[in-house]
N, C-alpha and C positions, 0 to 999 in steps of 0.2 A: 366444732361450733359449740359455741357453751351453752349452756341450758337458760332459757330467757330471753336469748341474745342473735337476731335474724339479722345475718349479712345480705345486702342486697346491692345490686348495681344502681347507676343511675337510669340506668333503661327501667328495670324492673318494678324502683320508685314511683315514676313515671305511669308507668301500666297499672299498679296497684290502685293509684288516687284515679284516674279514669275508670276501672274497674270499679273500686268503691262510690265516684257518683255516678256510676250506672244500676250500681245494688239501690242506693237511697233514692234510686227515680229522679236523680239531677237530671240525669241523661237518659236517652233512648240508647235504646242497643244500637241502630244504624247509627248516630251520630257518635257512637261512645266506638263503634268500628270502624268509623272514619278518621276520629282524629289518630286511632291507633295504627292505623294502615294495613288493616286486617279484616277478611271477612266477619260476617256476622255470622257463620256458626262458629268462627272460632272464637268470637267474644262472647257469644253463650259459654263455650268450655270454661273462660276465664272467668265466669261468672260461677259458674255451677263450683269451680272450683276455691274459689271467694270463700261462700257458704260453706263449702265441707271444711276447709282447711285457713282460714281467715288468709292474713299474706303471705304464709308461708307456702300457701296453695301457689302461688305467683314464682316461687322459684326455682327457677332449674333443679332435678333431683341429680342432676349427674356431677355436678359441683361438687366437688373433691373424689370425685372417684377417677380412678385410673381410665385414660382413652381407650377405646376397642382397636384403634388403630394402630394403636403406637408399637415401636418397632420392641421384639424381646430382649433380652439378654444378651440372646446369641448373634443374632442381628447387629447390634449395637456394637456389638466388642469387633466382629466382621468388616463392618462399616467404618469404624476406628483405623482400624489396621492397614484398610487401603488408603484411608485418608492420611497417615502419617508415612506409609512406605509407599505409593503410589500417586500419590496426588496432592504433594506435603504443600507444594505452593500453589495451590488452584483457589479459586475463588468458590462461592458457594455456588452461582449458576453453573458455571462450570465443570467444577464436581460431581451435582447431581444428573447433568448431562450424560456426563461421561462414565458414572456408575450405571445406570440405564445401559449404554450403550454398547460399553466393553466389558460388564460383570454382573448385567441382567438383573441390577438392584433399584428398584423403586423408591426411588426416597424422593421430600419436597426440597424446593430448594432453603429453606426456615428450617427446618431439619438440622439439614446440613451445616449452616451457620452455626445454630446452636453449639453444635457438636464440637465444628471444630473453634470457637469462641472458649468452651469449656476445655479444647486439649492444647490450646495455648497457637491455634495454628492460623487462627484469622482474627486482626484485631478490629472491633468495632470502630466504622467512622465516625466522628464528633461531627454533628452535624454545623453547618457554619452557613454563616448570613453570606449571600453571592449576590456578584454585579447581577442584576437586569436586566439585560437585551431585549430589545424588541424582536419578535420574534415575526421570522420572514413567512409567508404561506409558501408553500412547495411551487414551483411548476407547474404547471396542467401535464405536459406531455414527457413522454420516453424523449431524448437525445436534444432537449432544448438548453437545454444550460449541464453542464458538466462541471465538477471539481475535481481539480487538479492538485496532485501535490506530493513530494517525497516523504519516507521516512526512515530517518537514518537510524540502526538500531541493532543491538545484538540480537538478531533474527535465529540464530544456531545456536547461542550460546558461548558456550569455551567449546564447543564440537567446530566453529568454522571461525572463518573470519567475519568480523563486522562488515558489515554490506546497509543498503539502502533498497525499502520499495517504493518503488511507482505503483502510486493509486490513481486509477479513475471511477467516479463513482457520480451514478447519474443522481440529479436535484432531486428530481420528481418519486422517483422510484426508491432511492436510498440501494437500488442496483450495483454493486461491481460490475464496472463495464469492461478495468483493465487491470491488471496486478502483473508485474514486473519485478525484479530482485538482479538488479545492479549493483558497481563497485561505487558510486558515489553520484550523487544528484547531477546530472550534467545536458548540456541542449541535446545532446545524441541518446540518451539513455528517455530523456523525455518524447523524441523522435520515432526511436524502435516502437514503444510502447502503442504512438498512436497509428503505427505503419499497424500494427497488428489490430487494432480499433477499429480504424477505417476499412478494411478486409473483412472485418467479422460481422460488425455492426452499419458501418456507412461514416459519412459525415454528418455531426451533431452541428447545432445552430452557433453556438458560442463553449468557451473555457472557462471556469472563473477560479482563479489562482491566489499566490502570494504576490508581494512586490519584487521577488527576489532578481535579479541581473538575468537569467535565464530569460524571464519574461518580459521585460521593461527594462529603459536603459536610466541608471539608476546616478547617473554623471552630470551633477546641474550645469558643469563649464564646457560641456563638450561642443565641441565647434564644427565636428565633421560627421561625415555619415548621415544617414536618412531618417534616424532617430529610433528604429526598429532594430530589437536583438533579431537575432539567426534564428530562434521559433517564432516571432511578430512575423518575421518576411512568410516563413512556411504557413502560417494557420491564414496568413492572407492570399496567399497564392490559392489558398482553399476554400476560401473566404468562408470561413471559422471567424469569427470573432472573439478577442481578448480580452477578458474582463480580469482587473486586478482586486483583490480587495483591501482596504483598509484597516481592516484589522483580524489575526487569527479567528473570532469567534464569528466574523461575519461568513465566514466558509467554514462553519462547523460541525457539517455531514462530513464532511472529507476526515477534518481534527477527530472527531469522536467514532470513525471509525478506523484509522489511525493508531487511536489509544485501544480499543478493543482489540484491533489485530495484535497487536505486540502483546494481548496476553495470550488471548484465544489462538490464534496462527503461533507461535512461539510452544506452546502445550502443543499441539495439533503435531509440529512436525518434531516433538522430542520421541512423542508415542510414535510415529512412523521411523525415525530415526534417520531421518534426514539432516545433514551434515556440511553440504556445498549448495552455492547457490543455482548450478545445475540443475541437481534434483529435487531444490526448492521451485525453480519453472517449471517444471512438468509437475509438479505436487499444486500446482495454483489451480491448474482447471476444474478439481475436483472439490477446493476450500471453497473457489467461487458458486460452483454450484450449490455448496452447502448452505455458505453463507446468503445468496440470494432467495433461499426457498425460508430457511430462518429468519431473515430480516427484511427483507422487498416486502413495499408497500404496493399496490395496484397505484396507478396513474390516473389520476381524474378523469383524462381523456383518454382513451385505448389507442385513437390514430397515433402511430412515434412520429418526432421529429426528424428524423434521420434523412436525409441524401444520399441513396445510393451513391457509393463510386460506378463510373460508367465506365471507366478508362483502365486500362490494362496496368498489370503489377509492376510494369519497365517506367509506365508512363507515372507513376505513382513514384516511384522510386526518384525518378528525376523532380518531382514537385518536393520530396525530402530532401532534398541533395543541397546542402550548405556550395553558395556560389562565390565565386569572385575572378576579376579581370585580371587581364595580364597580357601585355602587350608585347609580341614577338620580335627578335632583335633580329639585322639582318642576316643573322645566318640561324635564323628561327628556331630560338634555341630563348628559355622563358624558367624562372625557378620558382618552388613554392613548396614552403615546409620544410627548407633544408634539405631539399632534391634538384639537381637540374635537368631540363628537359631537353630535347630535339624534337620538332614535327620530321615526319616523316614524309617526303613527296616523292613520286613517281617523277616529275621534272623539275624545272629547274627552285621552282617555287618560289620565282618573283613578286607574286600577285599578294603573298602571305607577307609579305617583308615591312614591320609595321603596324602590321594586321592587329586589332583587338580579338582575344579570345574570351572563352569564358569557363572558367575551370567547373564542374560540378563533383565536390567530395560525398561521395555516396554513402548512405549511414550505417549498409552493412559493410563498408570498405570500400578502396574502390578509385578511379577518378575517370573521368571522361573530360575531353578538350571540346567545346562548339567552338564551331567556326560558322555564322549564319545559321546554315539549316541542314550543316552538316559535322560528324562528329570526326575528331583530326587524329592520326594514328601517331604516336608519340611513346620515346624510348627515354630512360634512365639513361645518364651516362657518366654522373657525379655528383658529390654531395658538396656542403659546404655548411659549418657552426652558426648555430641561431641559439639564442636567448632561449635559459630553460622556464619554462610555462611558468605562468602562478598560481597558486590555491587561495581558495576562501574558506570559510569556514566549513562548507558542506563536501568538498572536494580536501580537504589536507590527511583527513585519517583515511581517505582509502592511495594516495599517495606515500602515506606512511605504512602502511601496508605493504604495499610492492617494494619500499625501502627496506623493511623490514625482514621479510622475504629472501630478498636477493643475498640479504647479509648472511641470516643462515645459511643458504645456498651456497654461500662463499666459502662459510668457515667449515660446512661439512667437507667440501671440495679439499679446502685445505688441508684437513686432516684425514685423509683420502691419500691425496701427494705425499704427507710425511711419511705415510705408511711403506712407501714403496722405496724401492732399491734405487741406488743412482742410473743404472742400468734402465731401467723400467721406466723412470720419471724423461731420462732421453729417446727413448721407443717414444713415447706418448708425445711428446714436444713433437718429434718429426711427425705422427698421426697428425697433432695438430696443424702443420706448417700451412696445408694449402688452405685451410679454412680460415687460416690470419692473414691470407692474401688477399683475402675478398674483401677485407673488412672496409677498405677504403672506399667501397661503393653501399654503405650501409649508412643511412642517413644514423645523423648522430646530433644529441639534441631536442628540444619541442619534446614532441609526443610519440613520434614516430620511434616503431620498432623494428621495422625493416621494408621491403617492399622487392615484387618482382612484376617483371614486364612481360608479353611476349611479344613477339618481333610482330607477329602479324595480328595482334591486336588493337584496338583503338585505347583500354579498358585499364588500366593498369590498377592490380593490385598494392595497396596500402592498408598498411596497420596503424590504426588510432590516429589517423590524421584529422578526424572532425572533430 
């Protein structure tokens, strides 16, 4: 500071000419303590210190000197070090989180910023004029309105493949009620999710989602059907209600925690070194717990919304169970999915000839036949070519995936067989022969990957037919 020349804030400005007509008896001390919002012994001290020291009495002595807190030398260059080889892409909250937590280093999270702004490793945001929303009031209670919704995302990294989570996350609470890590956004993968919801938690009052075809049937010329997707029928059979919204920010708890998981959860499981999506579901119980004691807000009202389920995990399963008809031909025999069937009857099974059934595709696999108010025993006995499925935008990279997949699969196989002797590659052909004999009862097509029956089941196992 130069000789003559008092640097002052505007606060300090401020204090000084209140200070000053409190010396020349403008002011009383109570009033000249009130406009400053300080008692009145401490605007004696700023009085007392008036008199000794005119306005330089008024400013901070610690102004330009070094902070008592601030981190040393050795600190600094430590904290550097993991921030560049341990934590190169982390945000500042994040970093200073996880310095704290894994390397028992205190630092704020301003700190941290700083630091890594000067080693080139976080760039400051330009702050920018944003839309407006009105902004919604919460909920009152636990399980009244829920947000729903995928997010499709390199979750592992280059350690896995791309996958998709399912979030559920209550209104009111800003709660994780469900986190899931699927191959791509689909009615079965949203199905699992709330099988495991309504088990843990109960049944909530309503959903509030996107518009995506999952939820709502998105087809203005459609002429047939009841006007409900395959989760409308289920959340109604539960009577769950569906609330779509109009626009992403209108369902913005779901969106903004969403974008936080994909940093926070993404870091989270590189430190644990997690890899598949496996052992990214058993790593969820532990995030969500974290994350709910980190971010849950209390609920206005303590009572939750929730409906117990009362009914058993069979009877549960069949209210998930994607349905549909199909009408038995006289020798009661009915196809679906690129399988044919046979009922099985003890006599002559007249009575069924005709008959309407009702297939239920179960969501952890699966199918069951009703017939009235009872379930019909039913055998595989041939397949036949069906149309391959289509994708949309949230379903084609995890499609391209298992294309992807396979193809490797093929070419390491192939280069496997060249390796081998003409002798060898004929050994291996007859190993294979009886396993290419079967193939003709192997549904082929759609989604299916195979299936088996047992004779005295009613129940017949299927892959990926929901």
């Amino acid at each position: 500071m130069a000789e003559g020349l008092l640097l002052m804030s505007g606060r300090e400005r401020e204090r000084a000419h209140v200070v000053r007509e409190g010396v020349e008896c403008h002011l009383s001390q109570q009033e000249g303590a009130e406009r400053l919002g300080i008692g009145v012994r401490q605007f004696k001290r700023l009085v007392r210190a008036w008199k000794q020291d005119g306005a330089a009495g008024l400013v901070s002595r610690q102004r330009g000197r070094p902070s008592h807190n601030r981190l040393t030398e050795e600190q600094r260059s430590r904290v550097l070090s993991l921030l560049r080889e341990k934590y190169e892409d982390f945000g500042p909250t994040l970093a200073a989180e996880k310095l704290l937590d894994l390397d028992g280093i205190t630092v704020s999270r301003e700190t941290i910023r700083q630091m890594q702004i000067g080693a080139g490793l976080w760039k400051p945001k330009r702050r920018r004029a944003r839309r407006v929303f009105q902004t919604r009031e919460r909920r009152p209670r636990l399980g009244e309105l829920v947000q729903i919704d995928g997010s499709p995302h390199a979750w592992f990294e280059d350690r896995g493949p791309r996958c998709t989570l399912i979030v559920f996350i209550d209104d009111a609470t800003s709660r994780l009620m469900a986190l899931r890590f699927v191959p791509a956004e689909t009615t079965r993968a949203y199905l699992m999710a709330l099988r495991g919801y309504i088990l843990t938690h109960g049944l909530p009052l309503a959903f509030y989602s996107d518009r995506h075809g999952i939820f709502r049937v998105n087809a203005k010329d459609a002429e047939s059907g009841d006007g409900k997707t395959e989760f409308g029928r289920v959340v109604e059979r539960l009577k769950i209600e569906s609330i779509q919204a109009l626009t992403p920010q209108a369902k913005g708890r779901v969106e903004r925690s969403n974008q936080t998981m994909q940093d926070r959860l993404v870091k989270e499981m590189r430190l644990q070194g997690i890899s598949s999506m496996g052992e990214g579901n058993e790593y969820l119980p532990a995030f969500v717990a974290f994350w709910n004691q980190r971010f849950a807000v209390p609920a206005r009202d303590a009572k939750p919304a929730h409906r117990p389920w009362t009914g058993t995990a069979a009877a549960l399963e069949d209210a998930l169970a994607r349905r549909e008809e199909r009408t038995l031909s006289k020798t009661l025999t009915f196809s679906a999915a690129g399988v044919k069937y046979c009922v099985k009857t003890n006599g002559p099974g007249t009575a069924l000839r005709g008959a309407k059934v009702t297939l239920y595709h179960f969501v952890g696999g699966g199918m069951a036949v009703h017939y009235k108010d009872r379930v019909l025993p039913v055998t595989a006995y041939g397949t036949y070519p069906v149309a391959d499925p289509t994708e949309d935008e949230k379903t084609i990279d995890a499609r391209m995936e298992a294309i992807v997949a396979r193809a490797a699969h093929q070419r390491a196989k192939d280069g496997h067989s060249h390796g081998l002797s003409a002798a060898s590659r004929l050994q291996a052909r007859r190993l294979r022969r009886p396993a290419s004999r079967l193939r003709d009862l192997t549904p082929r097509g759609g989604r299916e990957e195979g299936f088996g029956a047992d004779n005295g089941s009613s129940r017949l196992t299927l892959k990926g037919t929901f």
